[in-house]
KEVEX-806517 format. One record per residue: residue number from 1; residue in one letter; y, x, z of N, C-alpha, C, CB in turn. Coordinates in steps of 0.02 Angstrom, whole numbers. Each point is the difference from the previous one (the first is absolute). Glycine has a CB too. Layout:
<lumvexs>
LUMVEX, nr, rest, ny, nx, nz, cay, cax, caz, cy, cx, cz, cby, cbx, cbz
LUMVEX, NUM, A, Y, X, Z, Y, X, Z, Y, X, Z, Y, X, Z
...
</lumvexs>
This chain:
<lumvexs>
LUMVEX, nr, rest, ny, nx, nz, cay, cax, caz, cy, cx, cz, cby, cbx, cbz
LUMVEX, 1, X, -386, 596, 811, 70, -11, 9, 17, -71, -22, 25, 123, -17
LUMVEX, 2, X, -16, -174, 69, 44, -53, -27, -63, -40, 3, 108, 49, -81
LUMVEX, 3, X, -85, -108, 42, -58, -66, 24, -20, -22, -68, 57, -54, 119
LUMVEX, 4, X, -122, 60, -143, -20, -29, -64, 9, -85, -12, -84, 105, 4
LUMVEX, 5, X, 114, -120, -67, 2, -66, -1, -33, -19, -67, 102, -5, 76
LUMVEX, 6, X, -170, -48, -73, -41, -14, -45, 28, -75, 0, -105, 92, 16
LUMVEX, 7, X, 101, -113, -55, 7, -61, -26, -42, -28, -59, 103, 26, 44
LUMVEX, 8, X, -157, -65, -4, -59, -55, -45, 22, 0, -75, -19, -94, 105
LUMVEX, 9, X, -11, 102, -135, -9, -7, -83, 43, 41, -7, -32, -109, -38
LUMVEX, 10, X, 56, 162, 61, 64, 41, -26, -34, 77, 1, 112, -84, 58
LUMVEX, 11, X, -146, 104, 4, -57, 58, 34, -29, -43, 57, 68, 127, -21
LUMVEX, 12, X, -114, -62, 13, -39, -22, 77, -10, 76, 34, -83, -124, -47
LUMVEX, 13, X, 39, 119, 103, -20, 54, 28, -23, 49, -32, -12, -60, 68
LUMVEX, 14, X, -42, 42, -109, -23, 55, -51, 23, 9, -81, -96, -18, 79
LUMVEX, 15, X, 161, -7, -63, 39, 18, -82, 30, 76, 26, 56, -147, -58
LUMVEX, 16, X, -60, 198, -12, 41, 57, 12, 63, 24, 31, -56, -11, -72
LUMVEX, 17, X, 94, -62, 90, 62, 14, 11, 8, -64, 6, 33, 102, -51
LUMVEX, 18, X, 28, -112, 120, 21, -53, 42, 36, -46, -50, 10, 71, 111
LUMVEX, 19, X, 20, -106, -102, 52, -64, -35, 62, 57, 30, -64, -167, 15
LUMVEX, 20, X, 66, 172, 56, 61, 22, 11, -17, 53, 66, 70, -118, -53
LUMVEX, 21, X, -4, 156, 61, -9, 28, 65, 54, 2, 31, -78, 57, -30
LUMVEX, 22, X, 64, -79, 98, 84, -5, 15, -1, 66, 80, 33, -183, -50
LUMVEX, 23, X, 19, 192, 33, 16, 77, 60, 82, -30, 36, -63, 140, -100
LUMVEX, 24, X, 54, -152, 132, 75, -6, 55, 30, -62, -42, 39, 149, 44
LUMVEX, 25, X, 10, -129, -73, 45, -52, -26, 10, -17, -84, 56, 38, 111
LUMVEX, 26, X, -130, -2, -138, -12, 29, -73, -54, -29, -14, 48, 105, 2
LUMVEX, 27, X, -53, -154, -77, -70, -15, -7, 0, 11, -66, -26, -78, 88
LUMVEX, 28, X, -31, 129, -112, -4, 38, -46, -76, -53, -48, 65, 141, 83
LUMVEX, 29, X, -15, -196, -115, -50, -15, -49, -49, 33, -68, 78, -71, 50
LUMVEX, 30, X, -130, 48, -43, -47, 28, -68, 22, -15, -46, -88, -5, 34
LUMVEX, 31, X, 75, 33, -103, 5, -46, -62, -11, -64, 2, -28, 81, -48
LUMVEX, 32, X, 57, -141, 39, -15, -54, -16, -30, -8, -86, 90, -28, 107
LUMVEX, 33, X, -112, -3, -133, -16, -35, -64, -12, -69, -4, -41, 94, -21
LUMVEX, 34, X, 27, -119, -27, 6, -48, -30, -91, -51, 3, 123, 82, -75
LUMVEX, 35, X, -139, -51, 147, -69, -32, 5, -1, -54, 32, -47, 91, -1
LUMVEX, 36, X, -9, -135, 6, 2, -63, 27, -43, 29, 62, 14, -95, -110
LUMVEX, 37, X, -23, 44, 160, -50, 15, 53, -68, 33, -25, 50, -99, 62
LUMVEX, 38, X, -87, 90, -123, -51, 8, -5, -18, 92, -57, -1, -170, 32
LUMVEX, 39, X, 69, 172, -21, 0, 58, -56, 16, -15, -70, -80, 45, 66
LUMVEX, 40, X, 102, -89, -94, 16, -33, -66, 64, 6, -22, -77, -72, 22
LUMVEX, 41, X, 81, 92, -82, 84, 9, -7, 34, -51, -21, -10, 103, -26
LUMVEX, 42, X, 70, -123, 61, 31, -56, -10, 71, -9, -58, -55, -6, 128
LUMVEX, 43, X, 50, -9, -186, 57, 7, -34, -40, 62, -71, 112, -29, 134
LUMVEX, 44, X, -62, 13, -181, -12, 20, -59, 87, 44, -23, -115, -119, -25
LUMVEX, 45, X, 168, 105, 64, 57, 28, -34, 21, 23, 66, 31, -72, -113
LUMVEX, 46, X, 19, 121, 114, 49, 26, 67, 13, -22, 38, 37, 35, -37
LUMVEX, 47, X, 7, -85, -12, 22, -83, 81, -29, -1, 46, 13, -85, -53
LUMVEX, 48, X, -96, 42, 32, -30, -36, 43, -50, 55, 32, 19, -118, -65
LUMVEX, 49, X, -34, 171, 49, -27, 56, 53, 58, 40, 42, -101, 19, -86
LUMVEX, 50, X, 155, -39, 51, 64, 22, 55, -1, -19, 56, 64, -1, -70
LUMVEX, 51, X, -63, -64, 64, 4, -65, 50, -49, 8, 44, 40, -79, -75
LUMVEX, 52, X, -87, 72, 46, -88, -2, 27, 9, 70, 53, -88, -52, -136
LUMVEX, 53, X, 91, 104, 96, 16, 76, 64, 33, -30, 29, 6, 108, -42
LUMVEX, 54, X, 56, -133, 41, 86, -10, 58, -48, -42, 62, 143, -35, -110
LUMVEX, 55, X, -169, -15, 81, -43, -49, 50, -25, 39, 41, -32, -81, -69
LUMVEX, 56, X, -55, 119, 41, -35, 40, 37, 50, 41, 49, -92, 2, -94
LUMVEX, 57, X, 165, 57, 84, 6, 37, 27, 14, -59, 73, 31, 112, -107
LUMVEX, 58, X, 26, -168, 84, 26, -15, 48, -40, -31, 47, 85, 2, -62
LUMVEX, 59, X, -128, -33, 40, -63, -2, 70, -48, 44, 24, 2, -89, -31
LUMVEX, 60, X, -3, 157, 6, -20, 71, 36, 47, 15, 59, -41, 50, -113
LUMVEX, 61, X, 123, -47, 87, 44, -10, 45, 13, -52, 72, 24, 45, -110
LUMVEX, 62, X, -25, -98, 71, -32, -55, 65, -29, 16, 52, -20, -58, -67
LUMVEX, 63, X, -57, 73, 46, -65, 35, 58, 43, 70, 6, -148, -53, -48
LUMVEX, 64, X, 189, 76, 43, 22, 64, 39, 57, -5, 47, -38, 59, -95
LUMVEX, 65, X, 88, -127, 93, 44, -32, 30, 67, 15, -28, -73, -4, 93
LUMVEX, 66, X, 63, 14, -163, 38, 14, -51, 50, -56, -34, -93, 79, -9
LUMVEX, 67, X, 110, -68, -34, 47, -29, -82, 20, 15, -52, 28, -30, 48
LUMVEX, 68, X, -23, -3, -80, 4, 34, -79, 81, 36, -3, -90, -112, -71
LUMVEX, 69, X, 124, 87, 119, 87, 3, 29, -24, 88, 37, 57, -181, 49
LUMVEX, 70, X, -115, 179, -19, -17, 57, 45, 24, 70, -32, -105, -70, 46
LUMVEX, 71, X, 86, 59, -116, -28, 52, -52, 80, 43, -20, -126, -90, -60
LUMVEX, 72, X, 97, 144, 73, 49, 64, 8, 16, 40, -77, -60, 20, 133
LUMVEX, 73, X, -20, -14, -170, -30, 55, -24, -49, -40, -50, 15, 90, 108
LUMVEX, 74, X, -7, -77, -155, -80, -36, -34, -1, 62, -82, 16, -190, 49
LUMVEX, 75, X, -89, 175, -54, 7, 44, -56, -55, -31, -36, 50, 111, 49
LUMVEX, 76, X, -31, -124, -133, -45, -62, -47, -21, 40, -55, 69, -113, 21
LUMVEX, 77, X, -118, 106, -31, -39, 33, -52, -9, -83, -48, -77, 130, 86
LUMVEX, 78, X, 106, -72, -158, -28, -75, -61, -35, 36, -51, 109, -90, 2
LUMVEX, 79, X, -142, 54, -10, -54, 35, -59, 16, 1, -73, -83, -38, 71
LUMVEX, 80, X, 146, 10, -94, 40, -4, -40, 83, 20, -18, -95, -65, 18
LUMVEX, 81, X, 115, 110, 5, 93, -2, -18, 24, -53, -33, 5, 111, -15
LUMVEX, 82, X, -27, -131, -39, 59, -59, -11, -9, -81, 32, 16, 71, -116
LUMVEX, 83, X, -43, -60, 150, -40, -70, 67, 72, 16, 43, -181, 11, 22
LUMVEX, 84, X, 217, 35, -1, 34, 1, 31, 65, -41, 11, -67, 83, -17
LUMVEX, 85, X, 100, -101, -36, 43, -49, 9, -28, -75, 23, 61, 73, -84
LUMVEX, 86, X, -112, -81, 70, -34, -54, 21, -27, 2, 68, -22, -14, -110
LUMVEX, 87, X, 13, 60, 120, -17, 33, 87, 68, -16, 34, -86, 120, -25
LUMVEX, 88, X, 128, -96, 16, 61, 15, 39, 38, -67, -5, 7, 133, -25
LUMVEX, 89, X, -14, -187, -41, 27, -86, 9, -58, -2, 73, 31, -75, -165
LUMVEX, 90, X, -87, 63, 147, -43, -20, 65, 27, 38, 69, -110, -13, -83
LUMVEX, 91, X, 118, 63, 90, 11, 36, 71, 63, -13, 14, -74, 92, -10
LUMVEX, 92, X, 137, -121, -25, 59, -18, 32, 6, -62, 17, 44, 77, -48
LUMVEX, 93, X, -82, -111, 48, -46, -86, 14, -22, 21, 70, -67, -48, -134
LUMVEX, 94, X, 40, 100, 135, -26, -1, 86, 61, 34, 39, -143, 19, -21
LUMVEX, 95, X, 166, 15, -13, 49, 59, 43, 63, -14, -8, -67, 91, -15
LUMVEX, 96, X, 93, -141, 40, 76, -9, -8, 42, 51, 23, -20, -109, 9
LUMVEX, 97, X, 96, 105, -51, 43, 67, -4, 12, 33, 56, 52, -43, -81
LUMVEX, 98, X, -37, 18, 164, 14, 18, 52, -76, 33, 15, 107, -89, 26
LUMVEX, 99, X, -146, 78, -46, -91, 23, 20, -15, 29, -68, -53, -107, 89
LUMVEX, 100, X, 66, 177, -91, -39, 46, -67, -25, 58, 14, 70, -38, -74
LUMVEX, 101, X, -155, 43, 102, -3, 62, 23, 26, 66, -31, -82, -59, 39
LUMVEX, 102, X, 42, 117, -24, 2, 67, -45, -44, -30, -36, 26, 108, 63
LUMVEX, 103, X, -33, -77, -126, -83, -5, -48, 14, 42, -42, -42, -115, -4
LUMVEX, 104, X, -30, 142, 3, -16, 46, -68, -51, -51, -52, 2, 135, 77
LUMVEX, 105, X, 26, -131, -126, -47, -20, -55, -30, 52, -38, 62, -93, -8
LUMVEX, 106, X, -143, 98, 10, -44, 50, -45, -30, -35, -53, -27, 71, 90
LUMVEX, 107, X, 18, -63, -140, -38, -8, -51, -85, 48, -2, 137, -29, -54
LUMVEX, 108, X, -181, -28, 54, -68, 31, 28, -55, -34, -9, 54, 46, 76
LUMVEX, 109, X, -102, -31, -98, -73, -18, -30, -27, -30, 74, -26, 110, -111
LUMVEX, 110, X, 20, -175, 118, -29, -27, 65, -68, -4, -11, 96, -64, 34
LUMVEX, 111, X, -121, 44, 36, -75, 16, 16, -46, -58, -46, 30, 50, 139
LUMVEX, 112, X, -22, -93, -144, -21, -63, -57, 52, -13, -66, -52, -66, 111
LUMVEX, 113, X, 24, 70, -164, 21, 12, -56, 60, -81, -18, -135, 97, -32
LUMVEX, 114, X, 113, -142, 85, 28, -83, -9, 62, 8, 46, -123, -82, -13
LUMVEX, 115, X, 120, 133, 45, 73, -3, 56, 48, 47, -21, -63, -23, 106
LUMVEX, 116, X, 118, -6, -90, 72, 16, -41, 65, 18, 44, -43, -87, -88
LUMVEX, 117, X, 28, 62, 144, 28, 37, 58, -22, -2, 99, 93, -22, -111
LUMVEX, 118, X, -68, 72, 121, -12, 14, 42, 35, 29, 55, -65, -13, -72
LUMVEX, 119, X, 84, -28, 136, 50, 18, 29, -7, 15, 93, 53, -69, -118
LUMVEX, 120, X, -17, 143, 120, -30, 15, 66, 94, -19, 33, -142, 121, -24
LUMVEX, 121, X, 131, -110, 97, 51, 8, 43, 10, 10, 70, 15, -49, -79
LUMVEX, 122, X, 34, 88, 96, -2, 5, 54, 58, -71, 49, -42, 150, -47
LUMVEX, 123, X, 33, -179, 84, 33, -40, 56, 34, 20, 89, -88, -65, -83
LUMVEX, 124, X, 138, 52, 88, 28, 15, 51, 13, -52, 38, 34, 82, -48
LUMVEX, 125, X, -60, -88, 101, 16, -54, 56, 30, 22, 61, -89, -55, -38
LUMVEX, 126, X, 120, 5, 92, 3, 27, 66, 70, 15, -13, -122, 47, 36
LUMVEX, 127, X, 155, 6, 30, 61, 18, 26, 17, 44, -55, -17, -13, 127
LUMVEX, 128, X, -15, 53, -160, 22, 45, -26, 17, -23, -79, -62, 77, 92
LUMVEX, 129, X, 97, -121, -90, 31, -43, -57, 65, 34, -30, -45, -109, 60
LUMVEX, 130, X, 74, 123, -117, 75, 11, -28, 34, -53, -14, -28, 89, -43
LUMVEX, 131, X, -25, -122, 16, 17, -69, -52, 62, -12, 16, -106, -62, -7
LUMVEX, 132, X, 157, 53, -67, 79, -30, 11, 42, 59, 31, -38, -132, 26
LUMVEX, 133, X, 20, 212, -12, 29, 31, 21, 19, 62, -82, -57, -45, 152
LUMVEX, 134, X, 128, 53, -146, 14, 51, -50, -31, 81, -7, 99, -76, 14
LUMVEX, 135, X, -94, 83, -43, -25, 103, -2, 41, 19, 27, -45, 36, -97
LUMVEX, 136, X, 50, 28, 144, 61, 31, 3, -28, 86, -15, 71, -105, 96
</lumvexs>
C-alpha cells in the first residue's frame, strides 16, 4: 500500500523500515533521531538533537514531496520529562503559531542510550488541505 520512501543516510532498502511512506495525500514519516548520515549521534543536549531530528524529518518529507508546514500530526518521544520545556522553546522555532500540528508527547527509553528525542509524523499534501479553515 502506498509508495516507500528511502532516503540515503536516513534508510535504505534493507533497513527494517522506510524513512517514510506516503499513500494518496498522506506521508507517514518514521521516527526521526538525532543521527548523522553515518549512524552517529549528533548533539549532547535536547536543542541540538531537536534540531538535528527537525532537519532529518524535513528532508524525509522533501523526498516524499512534502513540508515541515505539511505536518498534520506528529508524535515525540523524549527520553527525559524535564528536557521538555527545552524541547517545546526548540519546536516553536520550527512551528510558527498559524502552523502547530496535533502532537503527542511520550516520555520513553529510546533505542540508543545517547538519544533524547525522537520524533515521528504524519504529513498532508495535495487538494485535500483545511489549512486556515475553522472547525465547525
Amino acid at each position: 500500500m502506498g509508495d516507500i520512501v528511502d532516503v540515503p543516510g536516513v534508510t535504505t532498502g534493507t533497513s527494517p523500515y522506510p524513512s517514510a511512506r506516503r499513500v494518496g495525500d498522506l506521508v507517514f514519516v518514521s521516527g526521526q533521531v538525532s543521527f548523522d548520515d553515518t549512524g552517529n549521534v549528533v548533539g549532547t543536549d535536547v536543542v541540538e538533537q531537536t534540531r538535528h531530528s527537525l532537519t532529518r524529518l524535513d528532508r524525509v518529507l522533501a523526498a516524499a514531496g512534502a513540508t515541515l508546514h505539511d505536518i498534520a500530526s506528529a508524535t515525540v518521544y523524549l527520553a527525559n520529562a524535564e528536557d521538555a520545556p527545552r524541547f517545546n522553546e526548540e519546536w516553536m522555532r520550527w512551528f510558527a503559531a498559524d502552523h502547530r500540528p496535533a502532537r503527542a508527547t511520550v516520555v520513553a527509553a529510546l533505542l540508543d542510550p545517547q538519544l533524547l528525542v525522537e520524533i515521528q509524523a504524519v504529513a498532508v499534501t495535495g487538494r485535500g488541505s483545511t489549512e486556515g479553515k475553522e472547525a465547525e
